[in-house]
C-alpha positions in Angstrom: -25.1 -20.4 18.8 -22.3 -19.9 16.6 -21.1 -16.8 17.9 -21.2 -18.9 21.2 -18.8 -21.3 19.8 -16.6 -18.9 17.9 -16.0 -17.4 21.3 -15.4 -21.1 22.6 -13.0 -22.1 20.5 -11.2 -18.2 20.4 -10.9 -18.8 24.3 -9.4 -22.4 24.0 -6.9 -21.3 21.5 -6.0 -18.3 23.5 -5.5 -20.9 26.7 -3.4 -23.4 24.8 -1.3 -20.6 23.0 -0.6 -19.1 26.4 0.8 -22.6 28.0 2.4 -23.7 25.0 4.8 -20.3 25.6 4.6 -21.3 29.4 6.3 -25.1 28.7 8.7 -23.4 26.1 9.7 -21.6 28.4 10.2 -23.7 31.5 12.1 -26.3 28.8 14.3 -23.2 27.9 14.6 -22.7 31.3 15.5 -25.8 32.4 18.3 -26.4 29.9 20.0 -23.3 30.2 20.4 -25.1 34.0 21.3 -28.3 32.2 24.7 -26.4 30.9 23.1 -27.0 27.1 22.4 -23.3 26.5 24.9 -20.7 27.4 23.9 -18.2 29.7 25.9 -15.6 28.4 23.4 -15.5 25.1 20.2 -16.2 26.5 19.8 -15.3 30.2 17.2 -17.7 32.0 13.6 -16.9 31.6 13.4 -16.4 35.5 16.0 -13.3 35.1 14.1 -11.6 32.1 10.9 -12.0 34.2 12.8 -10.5 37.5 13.9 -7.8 35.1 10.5 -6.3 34.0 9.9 -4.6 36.8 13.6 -3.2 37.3 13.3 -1.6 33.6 9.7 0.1 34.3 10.9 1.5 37.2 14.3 2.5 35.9 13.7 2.8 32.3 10.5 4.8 31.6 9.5 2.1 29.6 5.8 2.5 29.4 6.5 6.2 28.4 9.0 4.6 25.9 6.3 1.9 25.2 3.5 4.7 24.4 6.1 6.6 22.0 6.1 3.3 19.9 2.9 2.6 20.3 1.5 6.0 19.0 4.4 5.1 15.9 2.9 2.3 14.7 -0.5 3.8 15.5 -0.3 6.2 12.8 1.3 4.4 10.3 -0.9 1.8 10.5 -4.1 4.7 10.0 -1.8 6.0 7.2 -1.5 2.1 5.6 -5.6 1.9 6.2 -6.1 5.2 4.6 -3.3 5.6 1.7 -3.1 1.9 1.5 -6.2 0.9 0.4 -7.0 3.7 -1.6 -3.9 3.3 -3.9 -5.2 -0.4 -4.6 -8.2 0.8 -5.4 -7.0 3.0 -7.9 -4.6 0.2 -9.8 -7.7 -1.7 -10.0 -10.3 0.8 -10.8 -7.5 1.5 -14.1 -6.0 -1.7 -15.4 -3.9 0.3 -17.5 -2.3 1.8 -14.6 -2.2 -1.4 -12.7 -0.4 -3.0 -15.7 2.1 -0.4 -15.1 2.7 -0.4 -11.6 2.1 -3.9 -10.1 5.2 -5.2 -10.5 7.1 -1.9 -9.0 4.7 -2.4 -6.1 5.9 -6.1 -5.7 9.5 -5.1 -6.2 9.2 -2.7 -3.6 7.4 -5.5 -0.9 11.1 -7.4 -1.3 13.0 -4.1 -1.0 15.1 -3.8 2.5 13.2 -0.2 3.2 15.0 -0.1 6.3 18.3 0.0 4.2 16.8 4.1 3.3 16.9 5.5 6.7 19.7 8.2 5.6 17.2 9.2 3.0 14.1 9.4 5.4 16.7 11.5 7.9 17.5 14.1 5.3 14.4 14.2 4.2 12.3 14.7 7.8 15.5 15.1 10.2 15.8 12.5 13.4 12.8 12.7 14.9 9.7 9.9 15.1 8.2 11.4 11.3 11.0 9.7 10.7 10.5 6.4 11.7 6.6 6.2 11.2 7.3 6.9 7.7 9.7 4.5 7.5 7.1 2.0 8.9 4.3 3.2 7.0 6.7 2.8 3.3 7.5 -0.7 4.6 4.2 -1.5 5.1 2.6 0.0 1.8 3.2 -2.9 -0.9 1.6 -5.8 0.8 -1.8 -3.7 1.1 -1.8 -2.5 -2.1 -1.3 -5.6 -3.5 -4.1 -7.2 -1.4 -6.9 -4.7 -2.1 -6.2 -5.4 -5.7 -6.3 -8.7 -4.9 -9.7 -8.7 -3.1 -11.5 -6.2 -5.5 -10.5 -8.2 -8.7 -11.4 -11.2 -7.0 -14.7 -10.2 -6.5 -17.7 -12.7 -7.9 -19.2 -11.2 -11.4 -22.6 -11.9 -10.2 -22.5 -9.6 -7.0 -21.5 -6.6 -9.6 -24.3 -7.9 -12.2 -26.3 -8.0 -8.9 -25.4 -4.1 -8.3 -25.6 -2.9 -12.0 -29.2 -4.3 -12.0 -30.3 -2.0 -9.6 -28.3 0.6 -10.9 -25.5 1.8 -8.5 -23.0 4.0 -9.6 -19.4 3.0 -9.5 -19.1 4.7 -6.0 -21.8 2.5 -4.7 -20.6 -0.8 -6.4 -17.4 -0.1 -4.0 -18.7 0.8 -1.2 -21.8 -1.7 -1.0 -20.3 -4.4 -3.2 -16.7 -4.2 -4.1 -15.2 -3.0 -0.3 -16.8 -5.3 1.9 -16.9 -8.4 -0.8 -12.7 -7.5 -0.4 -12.9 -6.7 3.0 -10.8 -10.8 3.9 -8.2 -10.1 1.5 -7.9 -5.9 2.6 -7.2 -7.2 6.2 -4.9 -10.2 5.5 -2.4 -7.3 3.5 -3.0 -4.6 6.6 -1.8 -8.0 9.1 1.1 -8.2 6.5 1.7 -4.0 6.2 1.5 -4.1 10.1 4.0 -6.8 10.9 6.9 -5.0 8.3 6.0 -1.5 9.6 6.6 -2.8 13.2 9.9 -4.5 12.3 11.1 -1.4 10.1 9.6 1.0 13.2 11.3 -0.6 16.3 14.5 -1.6 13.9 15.2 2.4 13.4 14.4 3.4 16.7 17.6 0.9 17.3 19.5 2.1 14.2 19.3 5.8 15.1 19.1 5.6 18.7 16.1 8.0 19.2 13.1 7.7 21.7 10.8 4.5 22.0 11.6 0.5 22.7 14.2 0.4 20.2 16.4 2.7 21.4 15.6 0.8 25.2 16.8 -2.4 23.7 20.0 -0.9 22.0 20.6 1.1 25.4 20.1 -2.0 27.3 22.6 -3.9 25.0 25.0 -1.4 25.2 25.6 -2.3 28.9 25.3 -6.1 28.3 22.7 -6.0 30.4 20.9 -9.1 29.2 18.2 -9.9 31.1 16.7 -6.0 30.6 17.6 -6.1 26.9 15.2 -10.0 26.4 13.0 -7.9 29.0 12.5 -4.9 27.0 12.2 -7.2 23.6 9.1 -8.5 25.9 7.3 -4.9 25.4 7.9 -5.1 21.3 6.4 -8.6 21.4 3.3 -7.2 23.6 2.9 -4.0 20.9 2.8 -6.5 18.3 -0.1 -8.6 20.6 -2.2 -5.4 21.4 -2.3 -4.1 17.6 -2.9 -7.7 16.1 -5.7 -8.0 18.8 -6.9 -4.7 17.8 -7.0 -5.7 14.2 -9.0 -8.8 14.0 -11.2 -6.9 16.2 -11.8 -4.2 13.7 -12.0 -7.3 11.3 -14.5 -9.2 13.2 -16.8 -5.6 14.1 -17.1 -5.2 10.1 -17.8 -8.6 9.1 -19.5 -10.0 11.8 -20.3 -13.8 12.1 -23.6 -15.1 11.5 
């Protein structure tokens, strides 16, 4: 019954989101027609839409749109994997944690993006480029909230799990991990939306394969309406891997 209304609610939320974008858009729509927007910055909605079909047909978008995709696919297996296992190991040694916490946090504020002439010496212009430059962008915020989760974690539960004598591996993988598991997945969201930004922005910056480098094509001929068009396909890889996330979320903690 509650998984019934879960889905209830998900679907209503889903509906209004989806015609709250539909009126902003007709309102954007309607006062670019009104004079009150210029054109000239923000094309109507009605030319981005008539658009989307001129830029998959002329652009090879969805090849440019898989390119990304597979981008932020692995550096978001790379934040999952290297991630969560560096904030495992600040917290399993506090020394070590005293150490390097604040670095970490230093380095969430850093402009990464700013290092791309490092990252090009380093791995040359091609896309080991950019998905490390979206997997460091991402790396602070999920460190920081798997050390967060674990040292959060209720004293009784590891009492509970010392009584029946688990080793320390399986106090984290019985106890510890999935006790965490809210906090893990709000610093993945977090690691995901900077790798994304940092990921499409140097596609743009260095002009090499994927949506970026559609958008800064597209710009480059003032073509508007292809350039907000193309912006589109960022905002729908940033929809499919969100979607994909809470689904991972909701498949390990299921709701009772």
């Amino acid at each position: 019954m509650t998984r019934a209304r879960f889905a209830n609610s998900a679907m209503a939320a889903r509906a209004f989101g989806i015609g709250s974008v539909v009126v902003a858009l007709g309102v954007v729509e309607l006062l670019i027609r009104a004079g009150l927007i210029n054109r000239f910055i923000v094309p109507l909605p009605s030319e981005i839409a008539a658009a989307v079909p001129r830029i998959i047909a002329e652009e090879n978008v969805l090849h440019r749109f898989w390119q990304t995709t597979q981008e932020i696919l692995w550096a978001s297996l790379m934040l999952a994997g290297i991630g969560i296992a560096l904030g495992a190991l600040l917290y399993r040694f506090r020394v070590l944690r005293l150490a390097c916490e604040t670095w970490v946090a230093a380095m969430a504020a850093a402009p990464i993006v700013l290092m791309y002439p490092l990252f090009l010496v380093i791995f040359g212009r091609s896309a080991t480029t950019i998905v490390m430059m979206g997997f460091a962008a991402g790396l602070a915020p999920v460190i920081l909230k798997t050390v967060e989760g674990l040292s959060g974690t209720r004293k009784v539960l590891i009492d509970v799990a010392r009584s029946f004598r688990l080793n320390r591996s399986q106090q984290f993988w019985k106890v510890l991990l999935p006790a965490a598991l809210p906090s893990v997945f709000v610093g993945l969201k977090l690691g995901l939306i900077f790798a994304m930004i940092n990921i499409v922005g140097v596609e743009f910056l260095i002009n090499f394969g994927g949506l970026g480098q559609l958008i800064n094509e597209l710009a480059e001929r003032y073509d508007l309406p292809g350039t907000y068009g193309a912006i589109c396909f960022v905002v729908a890889v940033s929809i499919v891997f969100f979607d994909l996330t809470e689904r991972i979320e909701r498949w390990l903690r299921p709701i009772q």
